[in-house]
C-alpha positions, 0 to 999 in steps of 0.5 A: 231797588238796586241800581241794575234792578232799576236799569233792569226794569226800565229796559223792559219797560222800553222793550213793552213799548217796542212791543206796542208800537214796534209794528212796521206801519203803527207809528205812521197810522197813529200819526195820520189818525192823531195829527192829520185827522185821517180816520177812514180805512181807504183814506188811511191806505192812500196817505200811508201809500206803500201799505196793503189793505192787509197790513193796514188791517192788521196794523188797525187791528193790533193798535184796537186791541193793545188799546191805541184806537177806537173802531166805529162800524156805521153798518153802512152799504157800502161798508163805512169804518172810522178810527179814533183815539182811545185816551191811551191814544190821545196821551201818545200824540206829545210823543208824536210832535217829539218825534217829528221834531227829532227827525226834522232836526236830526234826519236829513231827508225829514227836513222840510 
């Protein structure tokens, strides 16, 4: 493989990713679910603060399907719903703490 077919390749591998995860909320929501161990819907929306119930939903929806998270429906009155981490999920939790880390070190308003 040429060099321009290998830099074309790895842009659209980046460009996948941003595709997955470009979501507004998806990083944050894997973040509580992975490292804070937040996995209720209502428990999600009052760490997160800004988002609607409908953003939620749909951002929940989105990771479910692009095999980022496991829904659990314990058919429960009231209804009771919980999230966790597929093993696609569970391998981006390194690239989490990276992230944090970077924006601890390099982003002013992230440092403690």
């Amino acid at each position: 493989m040429r060099k321009s077919q290998q830099a074309v390749q790895k842009c659209k591998t980046i460009s996948t990713i941003q595709k997955l995860l470009g979501g507004k909320w998806k990083i944050e929501i894997l973040y509580y679910i992975a490292i804070m161990d937040v996995r209720r819907f209502g428990a999600l929306r009052r760490h997160i603060g800004d988002i609607t119930e409908s953003s939620l939903t749909k951002q929940l929806r989105q990771l479910e399907a692009d095999g980022f998270l496991l829904r659990h429906d314990f058919h429960e009155v009231p209804p009771r719903v919980e999230y966790a981490l597929t093993e696609l999920g569970e391998s981006f939790i390194e690239v989490l703490h990276f992230l944090k880390a970077w924006g601890e070190q390099n982003l002013p308003e992230s440092s403690p």
